[in-house]
N, C-alpha and C positions, 0 to 999 in steps of 0.2 A: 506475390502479395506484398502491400505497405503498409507499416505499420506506422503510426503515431502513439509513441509512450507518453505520457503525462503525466500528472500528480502532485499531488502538497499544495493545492489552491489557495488552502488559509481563506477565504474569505473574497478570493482575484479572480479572476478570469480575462487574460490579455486576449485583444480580438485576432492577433495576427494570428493566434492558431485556425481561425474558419478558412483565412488565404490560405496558410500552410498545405489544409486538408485541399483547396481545390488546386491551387499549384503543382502540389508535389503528388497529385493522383493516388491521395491515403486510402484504403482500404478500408481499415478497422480502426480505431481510436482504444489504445489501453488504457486503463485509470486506476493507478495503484491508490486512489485514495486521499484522505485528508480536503476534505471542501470547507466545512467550518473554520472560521479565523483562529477561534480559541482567545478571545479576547482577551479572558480570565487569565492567563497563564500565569501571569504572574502573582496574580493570589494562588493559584495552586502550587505552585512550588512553594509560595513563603508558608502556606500554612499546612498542604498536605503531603510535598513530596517526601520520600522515606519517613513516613510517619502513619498510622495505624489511625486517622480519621479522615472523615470527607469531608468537602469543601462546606457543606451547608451547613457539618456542626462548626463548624467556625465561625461563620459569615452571617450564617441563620438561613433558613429558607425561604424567605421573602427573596433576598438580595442574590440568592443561589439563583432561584426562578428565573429573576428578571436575562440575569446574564444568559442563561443555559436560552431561553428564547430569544434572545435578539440575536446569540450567533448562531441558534438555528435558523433562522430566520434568513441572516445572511449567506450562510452554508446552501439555504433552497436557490438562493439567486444566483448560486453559481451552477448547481445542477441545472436550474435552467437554461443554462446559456450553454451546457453542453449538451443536455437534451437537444438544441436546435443545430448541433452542427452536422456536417455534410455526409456521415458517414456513421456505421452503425457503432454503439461505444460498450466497451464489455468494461466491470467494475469489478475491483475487490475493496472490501471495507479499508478505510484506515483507522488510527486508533483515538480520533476524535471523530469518528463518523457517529457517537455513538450506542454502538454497540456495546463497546467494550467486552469483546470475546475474549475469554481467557484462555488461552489455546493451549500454553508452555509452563504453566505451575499452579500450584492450587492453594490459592488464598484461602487464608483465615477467613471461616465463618464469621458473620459480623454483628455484633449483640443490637447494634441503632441500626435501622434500616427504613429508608422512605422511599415509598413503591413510586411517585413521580419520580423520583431523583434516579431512578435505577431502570426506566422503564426505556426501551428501544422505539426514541423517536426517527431514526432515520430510515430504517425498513418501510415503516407505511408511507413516508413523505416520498420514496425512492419510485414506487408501485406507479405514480400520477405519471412519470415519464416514460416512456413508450422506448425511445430509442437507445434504451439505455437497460444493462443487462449485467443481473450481480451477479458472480461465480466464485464467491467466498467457499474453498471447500468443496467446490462442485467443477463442471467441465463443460465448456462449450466447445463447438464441432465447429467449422471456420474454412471455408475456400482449401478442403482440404487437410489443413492442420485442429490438435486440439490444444486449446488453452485449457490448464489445469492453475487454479486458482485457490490461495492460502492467504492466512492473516500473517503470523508470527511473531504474535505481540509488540512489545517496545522495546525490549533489550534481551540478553541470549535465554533466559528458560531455564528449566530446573527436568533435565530429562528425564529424571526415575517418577517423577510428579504423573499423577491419574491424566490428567488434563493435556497432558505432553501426549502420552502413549495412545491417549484416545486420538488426539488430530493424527500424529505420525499412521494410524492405521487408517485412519480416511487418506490422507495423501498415497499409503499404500497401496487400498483399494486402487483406486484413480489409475495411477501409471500403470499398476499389473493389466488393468482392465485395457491397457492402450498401446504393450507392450511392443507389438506390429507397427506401431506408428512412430513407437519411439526411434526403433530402427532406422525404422528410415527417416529418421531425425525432424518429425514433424507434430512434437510435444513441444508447447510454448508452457514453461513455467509463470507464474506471475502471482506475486506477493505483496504485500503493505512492506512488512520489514525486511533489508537487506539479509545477504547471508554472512556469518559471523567470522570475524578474523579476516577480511580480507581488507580487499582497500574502498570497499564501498562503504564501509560501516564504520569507521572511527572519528568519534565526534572531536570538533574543535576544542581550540582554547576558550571558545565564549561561552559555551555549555554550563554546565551548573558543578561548581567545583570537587562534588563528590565524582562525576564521571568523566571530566574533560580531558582528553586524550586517551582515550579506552574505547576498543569494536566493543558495540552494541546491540552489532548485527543478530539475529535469530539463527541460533544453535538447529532448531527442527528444520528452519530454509536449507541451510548450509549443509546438513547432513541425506536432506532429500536430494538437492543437483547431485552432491558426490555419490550417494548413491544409483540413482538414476539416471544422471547422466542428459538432458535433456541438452537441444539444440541451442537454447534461451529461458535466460532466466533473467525476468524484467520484475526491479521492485524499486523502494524509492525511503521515505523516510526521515534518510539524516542527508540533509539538504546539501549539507558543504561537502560532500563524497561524489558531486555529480559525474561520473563517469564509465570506464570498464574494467571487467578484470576478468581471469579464466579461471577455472573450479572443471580439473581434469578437459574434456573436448569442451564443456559448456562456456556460453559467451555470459557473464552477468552481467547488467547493464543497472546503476541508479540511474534513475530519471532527472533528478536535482527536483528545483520548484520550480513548479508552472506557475508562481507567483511571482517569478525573478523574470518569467520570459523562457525558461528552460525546458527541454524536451529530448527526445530521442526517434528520430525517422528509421524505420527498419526497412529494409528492402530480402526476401526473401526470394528463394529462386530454387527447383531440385536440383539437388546434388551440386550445390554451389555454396562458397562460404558466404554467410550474411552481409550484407552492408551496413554499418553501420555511420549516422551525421546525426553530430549532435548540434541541436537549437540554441543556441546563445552562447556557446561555453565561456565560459568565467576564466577559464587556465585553458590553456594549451592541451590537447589530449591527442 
């Protein structure tokens, strides 16, 4: 089996991934996520990060709207240009898809609340595309292998948190229910955020000066490979990490950004070590 890794669109979609997929005879296409641009970012940091309101009491809700729609808007233009590529595409949410799943801690109840502003535009817009298949949380079955699929928020999580213990026991379920397959090493992990403390997860010096130089990787990721053990563990995120690393027999792989031109080709095979070639690399690997 071949795999194509992708993710962190931001807003892009390069075409050489459609040659890629007929070239290189891909198989599956993975999509850890991140399609919207996040145009906004930089008002969200200056007025909401580490701070206890949302964007729109800030900004106000007219001006919140406008933005929250045009990069959705732009976000659909890239589903659809992965909708039309060559091969079937399995997804996990990223943390601008969105959603906003709180997977790894449990926020403060919040006294203002606006049901647009909260409400999960990407689900229903997801539904319209056919060739494309979420498995946030869930498992798909695959030429043999099962992909087992997770969020793990934006930075490591708060373990003893309701919200923590409740995913960790989904992801539990999941492997126990696939034990036999794991053995025989045919359990593909795949997540939005890296796993924590390794070398996939430590953000730059350009980041935002409360966290720059500090893993931010997902404590629940890093503690399911180590415990479980899986063949592959494909996730993506913190962009400038694009590469690999091991977590006991498992291979972890960042995907980098598929908005830089960046990716990961898997070549898989029984009872053979993976192949792994990465798309664009930026540094030497």
């Amino acid at each position: 089996m071949r795999i194509l890794a992708i993710g962190d669109f931001h807003g892009k979609f390069p075409k050489k991934f459609k040659k890629i997929i007929k070239k290189e005879k891909i198989d599956v296409v993975i999509d850890i996520g991140d399609h919207n641009p996040f145009k906004y970012r930089k008002l969200w940091f200056k007025h909401c990060y580490k701070k206890d309101i949302e964007l729109w009491e800030a900004i106000g809700k007219e001006k919140t709207k406008q933005l929250i729609i045009k990069d959705n808007k732009l976000g659909e233009k890239v589903i659809k240009q992965i909708n039309k590529l060559p091969a079937p595409v399995f997804l996990v949410y990223g943390n601008i898809d969105g959603k906003y799943e709180t997977d790894t801690h449990d926020p403060k109840p919040r006294k203002k609340i606006w049901k647009w502003y909260n409400q999960d535009f990407f689900t229903p817009m997801l539904k319209k595309y056919k060739n494309i298949k979420e498995f946030t949380y869930l498992y798909i079955r695959f030429k043999n292998y099962i992909f087992i699929g997770a969020y793990g928020q934006t930075f490591p999580g708060r373990v003893k948190s309701k919200n923590y213990r409740k995913s960790k026991a989904k992801l539990d379920r999941l492997f126990k229910k696939f034990q036999k397959e794991n053995k025989q090493d045919r359990v593909i992990f795949v997540s939005h955020n890296t796993p924590y403390n390794t070398k996939l997860d430590k953000l730059s010096m350009t980041a935002h000066e409360k966290v720059r130089g500090k893993h931010y990787g997902s404590k629940l990721i890093k503690r399911t490979i180590q415990k479980y053990q899986p063949i592959l563990a494909i996730a993506g995120h913190h962009h400038e990490c694009f590469g690999k690393d091991k977590i006991g027999k498992t291979i972890a792989l960042n995907v980098g950004s598929a908005a830089e031109g960046e990716g990961i080709i898997i070549e898989l095979k029984d009872n053979k070590k993976p192949k792994i070639k990465f798309i664009n690399p930026s540094i030497s690997k």
